[in-house]
Structure formats: structure tokens, C-alpha cells
N, C-alpha and C positions, 0 to 999 in steps of 0.2 A: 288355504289348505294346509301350507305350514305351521298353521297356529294351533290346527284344527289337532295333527298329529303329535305337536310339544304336547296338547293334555292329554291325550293316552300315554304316553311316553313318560311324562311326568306320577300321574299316577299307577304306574305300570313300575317304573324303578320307584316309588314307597314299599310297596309292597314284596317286589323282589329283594330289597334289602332285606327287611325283616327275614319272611325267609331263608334265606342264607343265613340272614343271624342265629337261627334254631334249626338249623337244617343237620345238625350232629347229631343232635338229639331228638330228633322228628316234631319238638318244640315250637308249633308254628302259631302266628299271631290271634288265630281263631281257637287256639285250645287255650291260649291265658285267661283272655277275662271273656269267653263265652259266657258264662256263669252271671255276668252281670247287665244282660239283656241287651238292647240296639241303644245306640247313642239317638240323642232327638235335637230337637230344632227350640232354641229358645223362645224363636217368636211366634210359630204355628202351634209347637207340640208335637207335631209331626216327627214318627220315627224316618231315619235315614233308611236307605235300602240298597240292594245292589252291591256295586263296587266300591259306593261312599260308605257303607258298613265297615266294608277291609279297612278302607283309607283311615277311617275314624279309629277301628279298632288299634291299628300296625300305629296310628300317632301315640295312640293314649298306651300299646304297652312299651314303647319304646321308652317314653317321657313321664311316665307314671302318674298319668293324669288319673283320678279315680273318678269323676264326674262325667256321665254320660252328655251333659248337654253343650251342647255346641250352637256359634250363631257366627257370622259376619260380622263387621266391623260396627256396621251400622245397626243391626240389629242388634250390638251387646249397648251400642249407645241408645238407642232409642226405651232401654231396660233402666237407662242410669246408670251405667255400666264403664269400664274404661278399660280398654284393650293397654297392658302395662307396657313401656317402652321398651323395643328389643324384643320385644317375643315375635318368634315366627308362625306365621300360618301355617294350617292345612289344608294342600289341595283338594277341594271337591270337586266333581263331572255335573254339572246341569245339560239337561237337555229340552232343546225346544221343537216343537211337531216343524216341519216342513217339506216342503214339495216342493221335489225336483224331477230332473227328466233322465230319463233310463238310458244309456248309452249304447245298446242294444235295440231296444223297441221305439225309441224316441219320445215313449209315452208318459207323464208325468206318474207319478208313484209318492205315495207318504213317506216319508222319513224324519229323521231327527238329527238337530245342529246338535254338535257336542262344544259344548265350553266350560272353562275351567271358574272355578270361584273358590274365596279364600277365607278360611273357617278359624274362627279361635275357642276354644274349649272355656269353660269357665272356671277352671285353673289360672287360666291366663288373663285373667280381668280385676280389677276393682270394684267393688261397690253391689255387685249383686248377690239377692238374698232369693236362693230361690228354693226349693223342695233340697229336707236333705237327700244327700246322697244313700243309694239302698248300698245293700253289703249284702253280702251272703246271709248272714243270720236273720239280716232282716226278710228274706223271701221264706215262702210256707214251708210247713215240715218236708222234711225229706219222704216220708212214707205217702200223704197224701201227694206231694208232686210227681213222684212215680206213678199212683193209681192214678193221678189225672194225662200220665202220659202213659197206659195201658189202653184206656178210652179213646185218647185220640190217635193211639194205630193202631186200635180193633174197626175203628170207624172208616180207617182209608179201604178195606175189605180186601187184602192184600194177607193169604194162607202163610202166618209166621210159624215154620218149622225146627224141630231140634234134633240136632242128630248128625253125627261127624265132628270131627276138628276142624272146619272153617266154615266161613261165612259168605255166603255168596246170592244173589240173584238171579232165578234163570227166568229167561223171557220166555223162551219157549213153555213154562210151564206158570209164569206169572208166579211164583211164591217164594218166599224168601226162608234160606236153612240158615238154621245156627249151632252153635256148638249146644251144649248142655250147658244151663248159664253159670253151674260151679265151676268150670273151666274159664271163665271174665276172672281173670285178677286184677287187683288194684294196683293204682299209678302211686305216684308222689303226688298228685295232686285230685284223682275219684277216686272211690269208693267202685269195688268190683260193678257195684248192681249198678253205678251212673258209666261205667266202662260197659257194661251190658246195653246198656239206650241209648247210647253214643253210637254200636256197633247197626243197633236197631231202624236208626234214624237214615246211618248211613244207605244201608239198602234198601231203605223203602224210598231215599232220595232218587236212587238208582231204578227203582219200579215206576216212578213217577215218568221215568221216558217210556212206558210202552204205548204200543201203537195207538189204544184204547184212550190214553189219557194224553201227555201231554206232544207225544211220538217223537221221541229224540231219536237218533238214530242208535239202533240195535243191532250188533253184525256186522259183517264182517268188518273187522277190527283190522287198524293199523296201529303201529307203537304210538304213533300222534294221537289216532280220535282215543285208543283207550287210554292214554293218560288224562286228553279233556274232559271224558267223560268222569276219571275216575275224581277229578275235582271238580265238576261239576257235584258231584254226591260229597265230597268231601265238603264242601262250603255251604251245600244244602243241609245237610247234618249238622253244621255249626250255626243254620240260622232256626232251624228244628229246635234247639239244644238252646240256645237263648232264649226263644220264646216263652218255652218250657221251664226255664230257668232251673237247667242241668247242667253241672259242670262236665264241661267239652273234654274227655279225655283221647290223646294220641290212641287212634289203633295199631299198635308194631306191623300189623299186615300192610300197611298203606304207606309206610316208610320208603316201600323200595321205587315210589312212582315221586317221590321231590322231585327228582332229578329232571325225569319228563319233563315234569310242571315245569321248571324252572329253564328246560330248552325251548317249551310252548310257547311260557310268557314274553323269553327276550327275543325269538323270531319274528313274534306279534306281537305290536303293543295294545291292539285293541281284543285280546286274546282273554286277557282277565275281567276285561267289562263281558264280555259276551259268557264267560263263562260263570260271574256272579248274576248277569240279568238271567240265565237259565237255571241259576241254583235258587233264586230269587220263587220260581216260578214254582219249582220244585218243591219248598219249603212251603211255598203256599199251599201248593199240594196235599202234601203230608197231612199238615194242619189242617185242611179242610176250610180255610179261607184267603179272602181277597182282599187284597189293602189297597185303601183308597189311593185314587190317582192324585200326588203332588207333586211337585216342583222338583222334587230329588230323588224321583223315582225311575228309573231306567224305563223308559217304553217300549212294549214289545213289538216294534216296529223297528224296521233297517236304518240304518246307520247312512245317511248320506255320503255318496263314494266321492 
């Protein structure tokens, strides 16, 4: 059971460094290289998901890896590959389906083992030749990426309004307001209209909990569930925004909830898997699709106690 807890703990303090690390500046590890899609699996192909997203992302902007692909030890060798002396790994979370028994009802119930496994980027290897690396330039124009992400949140059927100075969700009326999009200015790092779909993303991540679709909890709010919630949309957003392959810009409004985040994550360490497997869900949402089930994909199924 102690073993069980050093990997959330472990990847729970990756990610809260980073964090901290940008936390001045509201510079967090999902707004640097959102822009340049999910990290993958060298030897499936298989995009990461979940919490191994963070992880993968918070390695690669700490260490300035630019290469999305990532593998094991074994699987950078079985490529012809060679893991260089002295490089350290990145913790991943696997999870395996099993059943156990409820300590409550005494009745067996589905769940999932959590265990750690240990990831090298292909920065840190020898010898392999694989797809280059994409860049920004290299993804489609900026004008079509936008109308292809006009399509896919007219598609969720979710009433996007304009009108006020902020930007909010109501459940009670199920539609999302925004300011007037001349009012989106630009960062150091988007363009107002990619700070406009960043803001867009975020609250239809946040419509994705009504009771109709995926029913997170709505109401009565404490400082705890509305900062969970409010990252749960903040990471649904940033995986919205990869897919899309939109640069992830900081919203200034969401700046004053780090803090929370960052009282949530160190209370619980298993606080940020649960809240990327729901942002996970989320994004699928938005998007209007489902990713196959693999090996490094969080299951929506309970966490063996």
C-alpha cells in the first residue's frame, strides 16, 4: 500500500514543482508547449493520456526536450536505441483493471492497481531515427485551425454567448457568455483570437460536467470542490487546445485559483490523477470523441483503497 502511494506522491510532487515554478506568472506547464500536441508511446504510437500528459509535458518543459515521443528502457532498445548514461527517467502511472472487496458492503467491485513505470524521451537516446519532430509552423494555417475549432464547439450544442466583461458557465441555463471577442488580448505567447479559444474551451470543459452529459458535480460549492473543478476545466482546456493544436494561453481570470490548486494537490496526492482522468473525459467531450483504451490510459473506474 506504501508503494502504492510513493506513485501518486511522486507524480503529484513533478508536477507541483513545475507549478510553483510559474506560479508568478500564472506560467503553468500546460500553457508552454500545449501548442505542440500529446506526447506518444514509441512502441504502440499510442498518445499518453491523463496525468501522464502533465507528467510528460512538466518533463519536457522543464528539460527542453522538443520531441513528443517517449518509451521505456526496453522499448527505446528494442527500436535500436540506447538510453545515454546518466540520464534520468520520467515517472509514468499505469494502471491495471482489478477486484477487490469493499470494506463497507464486503462485496467485490472493479478497480484499478496504480503503478509507477519509468519513461525516457527521445532526447535522451541514441541511435533513433524516427518521424521529425512537428513545430508550430509545421501545423496548418492558423485561419483554417480556428474554423476547424468553430465546428467542433458548434458541434458540442452548447448556446456560446457574448455579452459582459467576463466569462462564465451557468448550469442552471446550460450556456456559456463571453465578453465581445475584441476585448481577448494578446499574451507574450497567443494571438488575442488563440486567447479567445483558450477561454472558449475552458468553459465548455466546465459544461461538459452537467448533469445531462458527464454529471460532475454542480453546486453548492466549497473553496475545495470549486478550485477542483476549476482545474478540472483548466486541464480540460489545455487538452482541448493540443488537440486542436492551439496555443494554450494563461487566462488572467484563473490566476487567483493556483493557490487552491496547489493546497488540493499537496493535501492529496492522488488529487491530480483524479482530476486529469476527469479533465481527460472532459476533453473527450468537447471534442466529440473517444480514445481507445491503452495501457496508459487512466480508467474510469475506482482506485483500489
Amino acid at each position: 500500500m506504501a508503494n502504492k502511494l510513493d506513485v501518486f506522491e511522486t507524480i503529484t510532487a513533478q508536477i507541483v514543482a513545475q507549478i510553483e515554478a510559474g506560479a508568478g506568472t500564472f506560467q503553468l506547464p500546460w500553457h508552454r508547449i500545449g501548442c505542440t500536441g500529446f506526447p506518444s508511446n514509441v512502441a504502440s504510437g499510442n498518445e499518453y493520456t491523463g496525468s501522464n500528459v502533465l507528467v510528460l509535458w512538466c518533463a519536457a518543459a522543464s528539460k527542453g526536450y522538443t520531441s513528443p515521443v517517449w518509451g521505456t528502457y526496453r522499448q527505446w532498445a528494442a527500436k535500436g536505441a540506447q538510453v545515454r548514461g546518466g540520464e534520468k527517467a520520467t515517472v509514468g502511472l499505469f494502471f491495471k483493471p482489478t477486484v477487490y472487496q469493499d470494506k463497507t458492503t464486503g462485496k467485490d467491485k472493479a478497480g484499478a492497481y496504480a503503478s509507477a513505470f519509468s519513461l525516457f524521451n527521445a532526447a535522451q537516446v541514441d541511435g533513433y531515427v524516427g518521424a521529425p519532430t512537428a513545430t508550430p509552423d509545421a501545423l496548418i494555417d492558423a485561419t483554417e485551425r480556428l474554423t476547424h475549432a468553430d465546428a467542433v464547439f458548434a458541434a458540442t450544442g452548447v448556446a456560446i454567448n457574448h455579452g459582459g466583461d467576463r466569462a462564465y458557465y451557468s448550469h442552471n441555463t446550460d450556456t456559456v457568455t463571453l465578453p465581445p471577442r475584441g476585448q481577448f488580448l494578446a499574451t507574450a505567447t497567443a494571438t488575442a483570437t488563440e486567447t479567445y479559444y483558450a477561454t472558449v474551451a475552458h468553459e465548455l470543459s466546465h459544461a461538459s460536467g452537467h448533469k445531462t452529459r458527464l454529471d460532475r458535480r454542480q453546486g453548492d460549492w466549497t473553496k475545495t470542490t470549486r478550485a477542483e473543478e476549476e482545474l478540472v476545466a483548466e486541464l480540460g482546456a489545455a487538452f482541448v487546445l493540443a488537440a486542436l493544436g492551439i496555443t494554450n494561453s494563461p487566462v488572467p481570470d484563473h490566476a487567483q485559483y493556483v493557490a487552491s490548486w496547489l493546497s488540493v494537490l499537496k493535501n492529496n496526492p492522488k488529487a491530480i490523477v483524479t482530476a486529469a482522468s476527469a479533465a481527460q473525459k472532459a476533453a473527450n467531450w468537447v471534442l466529440g470523441r473517444g480514445l481507445p483504451k491503452t495501457a496508459t490510459e487512466e480508467p474510469p473506474i475506482a482506485i483500489a483503497a
